[in-house]
N, C-alpha and C positions, 0 to 999 in steps of 0.2 A: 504494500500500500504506500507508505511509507520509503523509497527509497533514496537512500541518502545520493549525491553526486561524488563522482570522481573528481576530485583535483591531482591530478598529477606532478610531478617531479619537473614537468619540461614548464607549466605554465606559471610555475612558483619563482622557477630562476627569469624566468623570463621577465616577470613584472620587478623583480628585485634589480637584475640588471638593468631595466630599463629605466625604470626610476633612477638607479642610480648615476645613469648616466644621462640622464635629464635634471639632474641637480649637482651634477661636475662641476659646471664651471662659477659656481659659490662656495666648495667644498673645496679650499686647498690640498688635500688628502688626495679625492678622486680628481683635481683638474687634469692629469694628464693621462688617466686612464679612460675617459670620460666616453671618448669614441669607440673604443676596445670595449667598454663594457654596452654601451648601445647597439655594437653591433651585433654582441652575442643576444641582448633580448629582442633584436630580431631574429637570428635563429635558432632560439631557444621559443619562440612565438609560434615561428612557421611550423618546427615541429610540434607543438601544444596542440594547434591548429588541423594538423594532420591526424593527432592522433585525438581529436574532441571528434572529427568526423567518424570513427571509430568507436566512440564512445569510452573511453580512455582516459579523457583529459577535459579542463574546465574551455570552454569555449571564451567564454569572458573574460577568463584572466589572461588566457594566450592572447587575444586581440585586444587585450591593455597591452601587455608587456612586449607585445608589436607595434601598437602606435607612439608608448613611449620611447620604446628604441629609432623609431623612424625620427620622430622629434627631436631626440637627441643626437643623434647623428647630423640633422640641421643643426642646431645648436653648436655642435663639435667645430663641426667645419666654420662657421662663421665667427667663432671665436680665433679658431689658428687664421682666418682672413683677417679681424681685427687686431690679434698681436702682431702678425705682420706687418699690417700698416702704421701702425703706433712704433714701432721698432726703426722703420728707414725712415718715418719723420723724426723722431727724436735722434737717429745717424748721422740724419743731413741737419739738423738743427745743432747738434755736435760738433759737428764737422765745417760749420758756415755754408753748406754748399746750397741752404736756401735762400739765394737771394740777396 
């Protein structure tokens, strides 16, 4: 009557990674693992995902801990664009070469 759902192992890491690498770049700790861990909660998602069709795995937490690793992964990346550019202005602000 009563049955409980499966959560499984792949959609637990998934939302843990994901999350955590959707709050890297305020966590001095995880800022530089930030993308490495976003990317595994997407595929630790897509396998959640695979195996919720299956009936295996939590549908809902795999497709969090997929869209937080996708978001995070944006995040990632525009963070290494932003310390790039804040890097060669403050080089050439160093350097006089602007201007």
């Amino acid at each position: 009557m009563n049955e409980k759902k499966k959560t499984g192992t792949a959609s637990i890491v998934a939302v843990v990674c994901g999350a955590a690498g959707l709050i890297s770049p305020v966590v001095p700790v995880l800022r530089h693992f930030g993308f490495v861990l976003a990317v595994l909660g997407i595929v630790f998602g897509a396998i959640g995902m695979k195996k919720a069709k299956l009936g295996e795995d939590s549908l809902g937490l795999s497709t969090a801990g997929l869209v937080m690793g996708i978001v995070g992964c944006f995040g990632a990346i525009l963070g290494i664009i932003a310390m790039s550019c804040l890097s060669c202005i403050a080089c050439s602000l160093l350097t006089g070469a602007a201007g």
